[in-house]
N, C-alpha and C positions, 0 to 999 in steps of 0.2 A: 852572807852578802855584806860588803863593807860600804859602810853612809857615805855619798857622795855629797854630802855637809860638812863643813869641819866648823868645827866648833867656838865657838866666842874667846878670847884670852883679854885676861886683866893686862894691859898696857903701865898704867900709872896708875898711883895712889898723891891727892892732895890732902892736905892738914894745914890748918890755920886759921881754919873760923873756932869760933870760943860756945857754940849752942848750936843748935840741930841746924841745918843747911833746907831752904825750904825750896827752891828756885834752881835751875841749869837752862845755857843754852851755851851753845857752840857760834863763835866768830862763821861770814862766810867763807872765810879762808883758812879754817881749822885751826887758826896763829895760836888762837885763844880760845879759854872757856871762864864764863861766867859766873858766879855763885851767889846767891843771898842765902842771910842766915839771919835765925831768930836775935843773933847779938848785934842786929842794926848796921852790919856793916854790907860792903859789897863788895867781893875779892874778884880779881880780875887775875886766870893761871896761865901763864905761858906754857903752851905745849912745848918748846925750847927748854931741853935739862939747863940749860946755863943760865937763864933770864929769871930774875925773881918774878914772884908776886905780885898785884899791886893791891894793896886794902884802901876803900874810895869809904871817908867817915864822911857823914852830913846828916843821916836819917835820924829821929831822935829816938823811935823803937824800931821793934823787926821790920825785916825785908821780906814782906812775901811773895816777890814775883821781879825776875828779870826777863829781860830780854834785849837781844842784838839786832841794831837795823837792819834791814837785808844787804846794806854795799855794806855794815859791819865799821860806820864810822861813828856810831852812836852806841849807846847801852843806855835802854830801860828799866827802872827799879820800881817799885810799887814798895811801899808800908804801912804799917799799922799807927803810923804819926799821921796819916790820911793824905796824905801829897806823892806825888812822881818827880821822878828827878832822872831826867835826863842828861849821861856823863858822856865825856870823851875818852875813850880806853885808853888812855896813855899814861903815862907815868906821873903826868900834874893831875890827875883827874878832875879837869875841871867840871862842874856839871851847873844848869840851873835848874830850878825848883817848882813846882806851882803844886798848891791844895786845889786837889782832885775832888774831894767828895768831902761828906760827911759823916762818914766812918771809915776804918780801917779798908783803906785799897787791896784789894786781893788778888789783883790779876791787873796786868798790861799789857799790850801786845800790839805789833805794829801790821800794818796791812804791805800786802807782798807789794807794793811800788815806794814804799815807806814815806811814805805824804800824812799816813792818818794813825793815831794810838788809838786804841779799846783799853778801859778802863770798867772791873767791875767793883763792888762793895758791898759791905756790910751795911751800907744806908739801900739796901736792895735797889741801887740803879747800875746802869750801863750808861756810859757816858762818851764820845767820840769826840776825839781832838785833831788838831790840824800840828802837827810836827813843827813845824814853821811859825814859832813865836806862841807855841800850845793853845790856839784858841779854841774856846767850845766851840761845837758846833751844834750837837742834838744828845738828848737820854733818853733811855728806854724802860720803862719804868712799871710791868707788867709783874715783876717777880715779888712773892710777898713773904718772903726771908732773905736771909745773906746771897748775895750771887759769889760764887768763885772762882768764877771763870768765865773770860769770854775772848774769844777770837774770828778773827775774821776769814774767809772761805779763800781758798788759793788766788782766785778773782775777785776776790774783793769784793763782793757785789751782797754777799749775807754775814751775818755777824751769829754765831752759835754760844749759847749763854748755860754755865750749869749754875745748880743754886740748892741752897738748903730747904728750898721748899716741895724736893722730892722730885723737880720736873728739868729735863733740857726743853732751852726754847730756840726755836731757830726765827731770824728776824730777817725783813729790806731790810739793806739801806739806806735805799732811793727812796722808802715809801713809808720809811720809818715804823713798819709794822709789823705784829708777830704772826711769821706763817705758820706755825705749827708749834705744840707744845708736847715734848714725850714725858711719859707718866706713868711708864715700866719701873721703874726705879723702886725698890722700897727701901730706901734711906734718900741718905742726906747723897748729894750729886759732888763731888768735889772737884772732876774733873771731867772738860769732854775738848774734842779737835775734829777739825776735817780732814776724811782722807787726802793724799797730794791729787786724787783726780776730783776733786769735789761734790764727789755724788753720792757718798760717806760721810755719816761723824760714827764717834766711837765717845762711849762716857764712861767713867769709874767712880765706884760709889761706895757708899758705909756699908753698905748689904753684900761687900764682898765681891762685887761680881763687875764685868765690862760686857757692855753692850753697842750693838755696831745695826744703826740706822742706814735705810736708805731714803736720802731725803726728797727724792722726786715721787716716791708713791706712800710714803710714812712710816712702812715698812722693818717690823725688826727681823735683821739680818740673821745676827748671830749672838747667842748667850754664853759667855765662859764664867764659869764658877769654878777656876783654877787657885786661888786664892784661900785662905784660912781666917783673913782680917780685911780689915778695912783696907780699898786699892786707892791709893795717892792721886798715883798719877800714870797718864800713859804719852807716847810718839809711835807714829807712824812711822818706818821704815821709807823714804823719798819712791821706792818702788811700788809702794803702797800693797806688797804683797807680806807685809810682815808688820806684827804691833808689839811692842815692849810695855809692860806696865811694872809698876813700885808698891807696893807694899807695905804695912804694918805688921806682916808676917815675918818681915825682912828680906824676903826672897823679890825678885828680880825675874819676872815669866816671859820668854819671849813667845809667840803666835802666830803661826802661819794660818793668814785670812784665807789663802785659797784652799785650805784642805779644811780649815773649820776646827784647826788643831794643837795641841802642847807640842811645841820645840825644843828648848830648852828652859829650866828652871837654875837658876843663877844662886848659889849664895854667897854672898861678902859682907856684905854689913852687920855690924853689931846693934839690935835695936832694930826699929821702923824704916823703912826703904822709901821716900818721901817724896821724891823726884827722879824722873830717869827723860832723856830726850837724845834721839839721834844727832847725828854731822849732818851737815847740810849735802853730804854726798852719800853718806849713809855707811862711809868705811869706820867710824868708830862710833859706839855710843857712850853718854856717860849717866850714872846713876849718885845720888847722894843719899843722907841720912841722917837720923836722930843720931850718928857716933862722930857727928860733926866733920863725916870724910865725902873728897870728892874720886870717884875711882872712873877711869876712866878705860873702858873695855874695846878691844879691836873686833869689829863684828863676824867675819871671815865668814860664815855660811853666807853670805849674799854673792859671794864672789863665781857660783858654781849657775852654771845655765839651767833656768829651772824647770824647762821642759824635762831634764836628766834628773832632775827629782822628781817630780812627776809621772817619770817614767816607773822610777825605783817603786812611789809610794804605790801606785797603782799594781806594779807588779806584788807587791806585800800586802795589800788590802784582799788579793785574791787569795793567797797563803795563807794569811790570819784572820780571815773573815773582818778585816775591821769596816766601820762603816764611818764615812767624813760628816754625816747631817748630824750626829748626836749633839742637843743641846748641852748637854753637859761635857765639857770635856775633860778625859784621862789624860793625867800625868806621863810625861813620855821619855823624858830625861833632866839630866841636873847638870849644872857647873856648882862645883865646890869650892872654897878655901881652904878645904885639908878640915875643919872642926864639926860640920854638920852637914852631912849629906844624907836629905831624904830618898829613898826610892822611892819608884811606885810601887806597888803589890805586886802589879797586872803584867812589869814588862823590866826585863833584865837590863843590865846595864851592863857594858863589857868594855873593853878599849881604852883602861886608863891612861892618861896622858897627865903626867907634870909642867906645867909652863913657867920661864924663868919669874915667877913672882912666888909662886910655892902655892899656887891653885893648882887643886887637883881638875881635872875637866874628866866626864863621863858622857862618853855619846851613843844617840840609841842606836841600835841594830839587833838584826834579826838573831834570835837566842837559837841552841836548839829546843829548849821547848817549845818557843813558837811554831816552830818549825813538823815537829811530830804531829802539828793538829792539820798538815794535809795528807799525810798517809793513808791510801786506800782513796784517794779521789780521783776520780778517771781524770786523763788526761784531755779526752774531750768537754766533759765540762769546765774543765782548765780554761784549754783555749777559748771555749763560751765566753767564759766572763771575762777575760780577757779580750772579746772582741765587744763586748758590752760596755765596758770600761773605756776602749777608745772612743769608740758612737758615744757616749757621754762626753768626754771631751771636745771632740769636735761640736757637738751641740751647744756647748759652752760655750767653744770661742766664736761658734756662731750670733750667739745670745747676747754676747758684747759687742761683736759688731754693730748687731742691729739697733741696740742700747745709743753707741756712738751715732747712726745713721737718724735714731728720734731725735737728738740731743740736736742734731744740724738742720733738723726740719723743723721743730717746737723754733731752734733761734731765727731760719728764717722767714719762720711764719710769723714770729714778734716783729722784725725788722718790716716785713711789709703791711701788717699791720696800723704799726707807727708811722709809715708812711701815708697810707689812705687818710689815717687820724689827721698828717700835716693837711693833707689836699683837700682833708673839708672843711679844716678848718680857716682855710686861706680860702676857701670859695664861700 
């Protein structure tokens, strides 16, 4: 049976930062991509083959953190000189400046109506600004090592913070207070985000591994130890059915949330894989690295209706006994650049494909030895688990409806709430 997935292809290769690349994000209109790097500068790439570059100098050391307004008429920089600087992506790169903290800024990020920055540090605070002439406004100030990371929830309304002190914390904003603190972790947190429906974060950490919260009941979701080193960084897919993470392994893992599984395993860089973040539409993603490159990948399995994979995987879970809740997950395929292609042990790889950049791509599908292990299995209990297998599904998509239907009731029992609070307090 042939994958109704097709496969990731390297689109572009950028060059032009002088030290490892620490930072990505994508324009909202794909125009452009962003980059900071350790050598203090911040490169602005036109997806346009004909359009240079632009390199924006100001910062007096590294860049650890950019980021794009959401209308994509500003670009955010964070450094280790401990100030932000907000530029205009144009070809003057004008930008102004303000010291943010007192230590190396590590993270900035705008909230989705792009009115407010998140700012985290080495002086272990979080700190929130007003866009509009950068005033403070409040800090958070619960973490008791480096923060490096924090961003704000698709509504704006919570702020999620990772830190070298082993914990995510998730925070108000309105109440300025820490709702909950995760303490799974055994390392240092480098990275965490929400999913695009906000009732997810996901974090990655020195311990190798990404973990995927749910933060209405505290709940840990999912544990992937697909990794070999330390996991950079990750994005969510806009679908929110799909997670990408970065590496010091070098490899590039993509993740399908809804099966709980390895998709593809990506190699292209030389060195540590240090950043990776989706398109604001989800049609490309791009990754960077310690080999000072920005590579920018066309995502193409998102393009396929995922009921029809759903269908496939569900159909081959019955074939191969495989089971989606395994905390641990197997390797499942790879994308290569032609010099290092791991397999897994467990699962053949077949379907070579070359793409015009001279990356090999390998995509999974069913081997015949997989195949040999349903021999001799009635065909009635075929169809069993096969009708087992849908009644699970439907109960699923039941479980999210009703998930959505609490979500409307919790908000309009706050709203009226709030209202009796106004009418006593006026009487």
């Amino acid at each position: 049976m042939s994958s109704v997935l097709d496969d990731p292809t390297l689109e572009r290769h950028f060059k032009g930062h002088r030290d490892d690349v620490t930072s990505l994000d994508f324009s909202a209109n794909m125009k452009q991509i962003a980059s900071g790097s350790m050598d203090a500068c911040v490169m602005v790439w036109n997806m346009k083959p004909q359009m240079r570059a632009y390199r924006f100098v100001g910062h007096k050391d590294a860049v650890t953190s950019v980021q794009f307004s959401p209308s994509g008429h500003l670009l955010a920089s964070a450094s280790r000189d401990k100030t932000v600087r907000l530029w205009v992506p144009s070809v003057k790169g004008e930008s102004t400046v303000f010291r943010a903290h007192t230590g190396t800024v590590r993270s900035v990020s705008f909230s989705s109506d792009g009115q407010t920055l998140v700012t985290a540090s080495d002086d272990k605070s979080i700190k929130v600004w007003t866009v509009h002439r950068q005033k403070f406004l409040f800090s958070l100030n619960q973490h008791i090592n480096w923060v490096r990371c924090a961003k704000f929830s698709p509504d704006g309304r919570l702020i999620v913070s990772a830190s070298d002190d082993k914990t995510v914390k998730l925070w108000d904003k309105n109440s300025r207070e820490c709702i909950h603190s995760f303490c799974e972790h055994g390392g240092y947190v480098n990275y965490a985000d929400f999913h695009p429906s906000g009732t997810c974060i996901a974090a990655a950490g020195t311990d190798n591994t990404v973990k995927v919260w749910d933060i209405r009941t505290h709940k840990l979701l999912q544990h992937y130890q697909v990794h070999s080193a330390v996991v950079n960084g990750l994005s969510f897919h806009p679908s929110g059915n799909y997670l990408i993470t970065a590496s010091s392994d070098s490899t590039l893992k993509i993740l399908d949330l809804l099966e709980g599984r390895l998709l593809y395993t990506l190699h292209g860089h030389q060195g540590p894989a240090t950043c990776v973040c989706f398109s604001r539409t989800g049609d490309y993603f791009a990754s960077a690295g310690s080999d000072e490159q920005v590579m920018v990948w066309r995502t193409n399995f998102d393009r396929v209706d995922y009921s029809a994979v759903l269908e496939q995987r569900c159909a081959a879970s019955v074939h191969s006994g495989y089971s989606g809740t395994s905390a641990q997950v197997s390797e499942a395929a790879g994308v290569s650049n032609g010099r290092t292609l791991h397999k897994s042990d467990s699962t053949a790889l077949v379907r070579p494909a070359v793409t015009s950049s001279g990356a090999r791509v390998d995509s999974p599908s069913d081997s015949p030895a997989q195949q040999t292990s349903v021999d001799g299995v009635p065909a009635a209990l075929t169809s069993t688990l096969q009708h087992i297998v849908a009644q699970l599904d439907v109960l699923t998509q039941t479980v999210a409806i009703l998930e959505q239907r609490l979500t409307l009731t919790e908000d309009k029992l706050k709203e009226c709430m709030e209202k009796q609070r106004q009418a006593m307090s006026e009487n």
